[in-house]
C-alpha positions as CSV (number, residue, x, y, z in Angstrom):
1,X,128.7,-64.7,68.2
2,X,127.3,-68.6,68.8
3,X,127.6,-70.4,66.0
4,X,123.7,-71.7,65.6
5,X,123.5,-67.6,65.5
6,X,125.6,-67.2,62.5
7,X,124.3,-69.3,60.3
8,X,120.8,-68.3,61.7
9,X,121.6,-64.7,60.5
10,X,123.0,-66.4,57.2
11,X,120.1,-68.0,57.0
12,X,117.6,-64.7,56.7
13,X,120.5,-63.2,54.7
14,X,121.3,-60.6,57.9
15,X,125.2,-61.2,58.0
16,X,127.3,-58.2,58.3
17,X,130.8,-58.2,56.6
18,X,132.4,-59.2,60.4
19,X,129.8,-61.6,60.6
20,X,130.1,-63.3,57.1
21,X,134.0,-63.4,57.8
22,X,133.4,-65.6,60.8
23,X,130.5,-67.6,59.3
24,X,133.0,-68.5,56.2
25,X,135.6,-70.3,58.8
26,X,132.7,-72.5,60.5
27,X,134.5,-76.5,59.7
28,X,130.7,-76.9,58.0
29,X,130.5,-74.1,56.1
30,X,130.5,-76.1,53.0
31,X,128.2,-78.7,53.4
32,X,125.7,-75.8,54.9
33,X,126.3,-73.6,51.5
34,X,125.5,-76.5,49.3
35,X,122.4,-77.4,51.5
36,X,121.2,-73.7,50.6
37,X,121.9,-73.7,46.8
38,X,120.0,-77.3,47.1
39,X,116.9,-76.0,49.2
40,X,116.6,-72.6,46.6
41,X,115.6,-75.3,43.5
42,X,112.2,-75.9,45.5
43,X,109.5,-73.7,46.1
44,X,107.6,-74.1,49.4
45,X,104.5,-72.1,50.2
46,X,105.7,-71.0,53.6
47,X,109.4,-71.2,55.6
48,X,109.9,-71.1,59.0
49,X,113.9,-70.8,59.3
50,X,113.5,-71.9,63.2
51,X,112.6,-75.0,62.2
52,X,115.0,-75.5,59.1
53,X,117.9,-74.4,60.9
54,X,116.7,-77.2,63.7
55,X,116.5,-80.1,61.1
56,X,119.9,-78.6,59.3
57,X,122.1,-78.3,62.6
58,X,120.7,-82.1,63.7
59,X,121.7,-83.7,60.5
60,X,125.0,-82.1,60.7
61,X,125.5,-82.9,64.0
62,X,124.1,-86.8,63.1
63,X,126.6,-87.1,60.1
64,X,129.6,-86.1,62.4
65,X,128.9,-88.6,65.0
66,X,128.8,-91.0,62.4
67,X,131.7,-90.3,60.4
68,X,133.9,-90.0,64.1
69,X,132.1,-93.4,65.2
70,X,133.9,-95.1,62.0
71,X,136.6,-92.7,61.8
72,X,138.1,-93.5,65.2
73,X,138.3,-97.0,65.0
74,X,139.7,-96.8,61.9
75,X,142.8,-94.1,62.9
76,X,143.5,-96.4,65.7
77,X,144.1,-99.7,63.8
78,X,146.4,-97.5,60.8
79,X,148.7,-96.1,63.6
80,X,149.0,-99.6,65.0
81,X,149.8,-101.5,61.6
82,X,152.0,-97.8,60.7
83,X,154.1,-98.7,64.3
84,X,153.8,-102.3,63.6
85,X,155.5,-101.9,60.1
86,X,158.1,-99.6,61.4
87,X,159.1,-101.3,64.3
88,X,159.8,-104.7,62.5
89,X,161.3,-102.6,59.5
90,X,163.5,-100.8,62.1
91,X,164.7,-104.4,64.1
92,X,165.0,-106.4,61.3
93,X,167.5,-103.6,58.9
94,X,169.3,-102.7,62.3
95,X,173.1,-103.3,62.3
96,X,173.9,-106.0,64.7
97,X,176.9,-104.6,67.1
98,X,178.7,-106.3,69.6
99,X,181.2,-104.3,71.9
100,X,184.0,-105.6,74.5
101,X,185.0,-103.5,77.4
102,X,188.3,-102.8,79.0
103,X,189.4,-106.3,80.1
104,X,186.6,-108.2,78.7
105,X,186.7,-110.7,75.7
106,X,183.9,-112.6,74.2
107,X,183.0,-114.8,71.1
108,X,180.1,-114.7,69.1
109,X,178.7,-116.6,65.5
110,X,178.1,-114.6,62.4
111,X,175.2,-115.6,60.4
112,X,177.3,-118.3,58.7
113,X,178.2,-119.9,61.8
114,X,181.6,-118.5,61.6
115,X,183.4,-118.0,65.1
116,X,184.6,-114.7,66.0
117,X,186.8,-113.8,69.1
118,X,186.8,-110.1,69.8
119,X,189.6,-108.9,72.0
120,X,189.2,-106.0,74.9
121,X,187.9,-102.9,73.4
122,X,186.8,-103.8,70.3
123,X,183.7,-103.4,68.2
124,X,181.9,-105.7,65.7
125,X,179.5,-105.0,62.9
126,X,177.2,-106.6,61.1
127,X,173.8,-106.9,59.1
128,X,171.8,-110.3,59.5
129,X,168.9,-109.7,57.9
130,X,171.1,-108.3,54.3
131,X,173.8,-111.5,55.5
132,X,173.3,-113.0,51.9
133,X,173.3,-110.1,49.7
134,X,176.0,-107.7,51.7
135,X,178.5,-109.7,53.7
136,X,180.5,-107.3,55.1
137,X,181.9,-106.8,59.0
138,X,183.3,-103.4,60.1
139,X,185.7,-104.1,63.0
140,X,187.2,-101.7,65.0
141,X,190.1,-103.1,67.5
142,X,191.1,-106.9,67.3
143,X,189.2,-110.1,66.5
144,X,189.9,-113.5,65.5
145,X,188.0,-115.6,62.7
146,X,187.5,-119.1,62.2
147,X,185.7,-119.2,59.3
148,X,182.8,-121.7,58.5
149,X,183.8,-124.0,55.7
150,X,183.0,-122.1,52.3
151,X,182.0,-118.9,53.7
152,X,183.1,-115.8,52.2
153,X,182.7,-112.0,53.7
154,X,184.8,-108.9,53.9
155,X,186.7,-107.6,57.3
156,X,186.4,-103.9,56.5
157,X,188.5,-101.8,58.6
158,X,188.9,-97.5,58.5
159,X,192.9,-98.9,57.7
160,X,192.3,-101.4,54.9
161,X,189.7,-104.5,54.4
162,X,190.6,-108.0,54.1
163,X,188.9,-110.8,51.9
164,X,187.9,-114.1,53.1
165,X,188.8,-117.4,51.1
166,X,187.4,-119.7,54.4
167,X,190.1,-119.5,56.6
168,X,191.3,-118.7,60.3
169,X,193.2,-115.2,61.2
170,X,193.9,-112.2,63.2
171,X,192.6,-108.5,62.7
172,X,194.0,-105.9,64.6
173,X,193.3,-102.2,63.9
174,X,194.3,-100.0,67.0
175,X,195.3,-95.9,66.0
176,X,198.2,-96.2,63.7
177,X,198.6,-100.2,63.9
178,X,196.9,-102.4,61.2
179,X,198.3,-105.8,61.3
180,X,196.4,-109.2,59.7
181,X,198.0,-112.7,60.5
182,X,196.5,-115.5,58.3
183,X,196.8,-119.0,60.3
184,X,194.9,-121.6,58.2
185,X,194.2,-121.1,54.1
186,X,194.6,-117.7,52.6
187,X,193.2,-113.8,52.9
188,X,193.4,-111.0,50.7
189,X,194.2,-107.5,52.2
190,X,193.6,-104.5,50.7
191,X,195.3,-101.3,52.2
192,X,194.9,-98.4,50.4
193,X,195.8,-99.3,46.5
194,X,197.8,-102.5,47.5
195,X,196.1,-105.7,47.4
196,X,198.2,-108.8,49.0
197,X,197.3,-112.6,49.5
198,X,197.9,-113.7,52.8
199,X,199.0,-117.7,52.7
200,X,199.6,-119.5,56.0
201,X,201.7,-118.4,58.7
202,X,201.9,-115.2,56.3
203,X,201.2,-111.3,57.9
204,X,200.8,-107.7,56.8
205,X,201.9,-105.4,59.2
206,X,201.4,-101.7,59.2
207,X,202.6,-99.1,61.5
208,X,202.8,-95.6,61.1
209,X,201.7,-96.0,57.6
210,X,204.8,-98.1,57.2
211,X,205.1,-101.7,56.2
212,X,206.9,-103.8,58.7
213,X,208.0,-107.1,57.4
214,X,207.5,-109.8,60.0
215,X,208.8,-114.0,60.2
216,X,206.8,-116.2,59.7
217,X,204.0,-117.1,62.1
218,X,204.5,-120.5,64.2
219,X,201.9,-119.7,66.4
220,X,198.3,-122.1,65.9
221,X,196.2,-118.2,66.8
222,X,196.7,-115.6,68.1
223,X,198.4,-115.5,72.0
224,X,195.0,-113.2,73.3
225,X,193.3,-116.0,72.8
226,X,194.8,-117.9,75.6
227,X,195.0,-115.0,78.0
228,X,198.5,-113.7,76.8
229,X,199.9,-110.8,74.9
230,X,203.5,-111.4,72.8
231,X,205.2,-108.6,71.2
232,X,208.9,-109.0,68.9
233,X,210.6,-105.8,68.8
234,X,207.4,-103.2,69.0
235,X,207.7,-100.5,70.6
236,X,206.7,-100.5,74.2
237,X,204.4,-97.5,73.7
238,X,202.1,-100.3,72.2
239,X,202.9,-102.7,74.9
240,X,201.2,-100.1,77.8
241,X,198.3,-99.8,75.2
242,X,197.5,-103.2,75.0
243,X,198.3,-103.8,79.3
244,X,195.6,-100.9,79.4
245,X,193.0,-102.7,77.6
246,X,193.9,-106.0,79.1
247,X,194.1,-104.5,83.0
248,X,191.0,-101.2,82.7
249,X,194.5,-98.9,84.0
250,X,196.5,-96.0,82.9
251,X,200.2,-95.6,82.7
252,X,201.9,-92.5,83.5
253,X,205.3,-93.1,81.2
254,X,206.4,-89.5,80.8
255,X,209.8,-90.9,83.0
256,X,210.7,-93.2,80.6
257,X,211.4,-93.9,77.2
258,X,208.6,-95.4,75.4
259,X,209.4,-95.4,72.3
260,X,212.2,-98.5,73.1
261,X,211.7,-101.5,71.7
262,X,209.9,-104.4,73.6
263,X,210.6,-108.2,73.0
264,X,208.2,-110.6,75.4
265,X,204.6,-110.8,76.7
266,X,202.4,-110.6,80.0
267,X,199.2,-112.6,80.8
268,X,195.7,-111.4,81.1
269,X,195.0,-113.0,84.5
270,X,197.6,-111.6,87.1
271,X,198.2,-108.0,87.0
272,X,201.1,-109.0,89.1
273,X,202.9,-110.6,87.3
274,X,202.2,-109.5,84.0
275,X,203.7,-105.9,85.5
276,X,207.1,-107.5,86.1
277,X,207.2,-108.7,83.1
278,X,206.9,-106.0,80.9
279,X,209.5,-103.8,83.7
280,X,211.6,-106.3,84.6
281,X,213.5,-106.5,80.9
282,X,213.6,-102.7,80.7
283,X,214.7,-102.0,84.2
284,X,211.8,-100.2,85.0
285,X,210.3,-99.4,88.3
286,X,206.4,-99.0,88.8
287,X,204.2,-97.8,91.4
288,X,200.0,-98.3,91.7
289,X,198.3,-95.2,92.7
290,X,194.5,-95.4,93.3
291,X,194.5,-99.5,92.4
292,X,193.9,-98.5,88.6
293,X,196.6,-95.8,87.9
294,X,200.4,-96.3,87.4
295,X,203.7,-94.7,87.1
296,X,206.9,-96.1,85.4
297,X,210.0,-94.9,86.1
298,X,213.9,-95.9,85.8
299,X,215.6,-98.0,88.3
């Protein structure tokens, strides 16, 4: 049944139980109930419910327009300040990360102007906007800090976290490797309940869960960050890790033994040459398949 029939039929009190159902879910049921109870206080000496139930159903109609003419407007600018409010929210809580690829290095500032060079494969994390309350990077692969004078922050790792005094040093975190080389001033590094302070030329080496003592570092930074890898007795397991990040290749070492140890380094320009150098001590063959894919084996 039409609606302007329903609440005619309400109207001269004609509804059937169906009827009454259907009137009762009409979105103006209420405002037409309490326009009845209203109209019953009055007397009038004659009724024509034609005519009522025009005027009712064209003030209804009236107030709707009304209310949706305001209404609208109104919906449209809250949605725009409510997306507004969650997009700066959103940009200006949002971790800031940086990410290197296979072969790729870069450097970048954190808020304090301190440099950071991030070695291949390696991410960075950080929070500008929280910079003065929460000062901590998360770092995942290998980066170098030259701290801006004064600045403190914490270099927090999944293998320990090390504490800046204002300073320049290494972090590297790579699988079971977690290795910190302080080169100017002092850190603190805390792996697991250990804490140790890092002076000059001092560094904290961790493989395999085990401490490796090292000499002391001669070296002004670290040798990635003039296009060279050096390794003193590692095994050459992590040597191929490090060419693979360096190169975007795979090695194919099931032949050999990789679990000798290496003393020497390769450069990050000339595949090359930095191939012979990492075979030519352990008199190793290679050969390239598909430019990107290679296989050691023994002389």
């Amino acid at each position: 049944m039409k609606r302007e029939d329903l609440i005619k039929k309400w109207l001269d009190n004609q509804l059937n139980s169906q009827e009454l159902e259907a009137f009762k879910k009409l979105e103006d049921y209420e405002a037409l109930v309490k326009l009845s109870n209203a109209t019953k206080r009055f007397k009038a000496p004659e009724y024509n419910t034609s005519l009522e139930l025009n005027s009712v159903l064209n003030t209804i109609s009236l107030s709707k327009k009304q209310t949706i003419y305001w209404l609208k407007p109104m919906l449209r600018i809250a949605a725009i300040l409510a997306i507004s409010f969650s997009v700066y929210y959103y940009t200006t809580t949002l971790d800031t990360n940086i990410i290197t690829l296979a072969a790729q290095k870069t450097t970048i500032e954190l808020p304090d102007e301190t440099s950071v060079s991030l070695n291949a494969l390696s991410t960075i994390t950080f929070n500008k906007k929280n910079w003065e309350t929460i000062r901590d990077v998360e770092l995942n692969g290998e980066a170098y800090f030259k701290v801006a004078k004064g600045s403190k922050f914490n270099v927090i790792t999944s293998a320990g976290t090390v504490t800046v005094y204002g300073t320049q040093f290494n972090v590297k975190h790579r699988d079971n490797l977690f290795e910190v080389v302080c080169y100017e001033g002092s850190v603190g590094v805390i792996h697991k309940t250990n804490t140790t302070t890092l002076k000059s030329g001092d560094s904290f080496l961790i493989i395999d869960g085990k401490f490796i003592a090292k000499e002391k570092e001669t070296n002004l930074n670290p040798s990635w960050i003039n296009n060279e890898s050096y390794f003193k007795s590692m095994s050459f397991a992590l040597v191929l890790q490090e060419f693979e990040r360096q190169y975007n290749v795979t090695f194919n070492s099931q032949h050999i033994d990789a679990e000798q140890l290496f003393t020497g380094s390769f450069v990050h320009n000339n595949k090359k040459l930095a191939l012979k150098s990492i075979t030519l001590p352990l008199n190793l063959n290679y050969s390239i398949e598909n430019n990107n894919s290679i296989v050691l084996s023994r002389e």
